[in-house]
C-alpha positions in Angstrom: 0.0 0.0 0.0 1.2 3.3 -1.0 1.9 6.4 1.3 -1.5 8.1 0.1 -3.4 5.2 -0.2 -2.5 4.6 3.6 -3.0 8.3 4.4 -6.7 8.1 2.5 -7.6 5.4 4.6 -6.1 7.3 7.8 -8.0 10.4 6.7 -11.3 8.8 6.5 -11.5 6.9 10.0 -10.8 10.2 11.1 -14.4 11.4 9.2 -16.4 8.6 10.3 -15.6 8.9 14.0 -16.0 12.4 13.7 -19.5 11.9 12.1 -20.5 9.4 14.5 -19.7 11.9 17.4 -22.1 14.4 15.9 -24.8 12.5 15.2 -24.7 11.6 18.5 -24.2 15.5 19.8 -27.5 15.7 17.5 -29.3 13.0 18.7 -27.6 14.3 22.7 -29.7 17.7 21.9 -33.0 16.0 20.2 -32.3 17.3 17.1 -32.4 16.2 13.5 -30.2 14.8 11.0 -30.5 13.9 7.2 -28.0 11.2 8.0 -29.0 7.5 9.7 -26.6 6.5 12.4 -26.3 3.3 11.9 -24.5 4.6 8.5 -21.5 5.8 10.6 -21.0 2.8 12.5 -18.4 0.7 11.4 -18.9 -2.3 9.6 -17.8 -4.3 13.2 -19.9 -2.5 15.5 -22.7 -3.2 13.1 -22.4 -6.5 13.4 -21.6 -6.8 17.3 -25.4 -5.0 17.2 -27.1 -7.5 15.1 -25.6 -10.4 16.9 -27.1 -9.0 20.2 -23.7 -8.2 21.8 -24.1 -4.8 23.5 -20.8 -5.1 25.1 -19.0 -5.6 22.7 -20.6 -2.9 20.5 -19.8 -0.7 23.4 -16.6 -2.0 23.5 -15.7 -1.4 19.7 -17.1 1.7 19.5 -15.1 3.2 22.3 -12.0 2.4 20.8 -12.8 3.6 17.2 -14.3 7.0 18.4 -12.7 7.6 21.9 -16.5 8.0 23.1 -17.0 7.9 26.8 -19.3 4.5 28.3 -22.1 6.6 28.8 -21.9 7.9 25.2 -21.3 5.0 23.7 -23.6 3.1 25.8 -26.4 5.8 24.5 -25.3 5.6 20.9 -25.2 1.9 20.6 -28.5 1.1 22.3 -29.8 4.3 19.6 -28.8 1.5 16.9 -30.8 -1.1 18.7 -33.9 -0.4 17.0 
């Protein structure tokens, strides 16, 4: 893999964690967004959710986005729909 293939894919974890942090600062505040979370999840915590593992859907997602337990609790039982 080349140097900007590597910084592409470096570039955009960073957007996806940063989109998952505001829809969840917009869902936090009860507002709106054009934009369905579960489309920000990564592929893994997607999965974890459908399997029925909360924990480790918490888990995964605190380590992609840095989120606190409380957020991330939040946010993954929001994709538990």
């Amino acid at each position: 893999m080349s140097d900007s293939q590597r910084e592409i894919q470096e570039i955009r974890a960073r957007l996806e964690k940063l989109e998952a942090q505001m829809i969840y600062l917009y869902r936090s505040l009860g507002m709106t967004t054009n934009a369905a979370p579960a489309s920000n999840a990564s592929p893994k915590v997607i999965e974890l959710v459908k399997r029925g593992d909360t924990l480790g859907a918490i888990k995964a997602f605190r380590e992609e986005t840095g989120a606190s337990l409380k957020d991330a609790k939040t946010y993954i039982e929001s994709l538990e729909v």
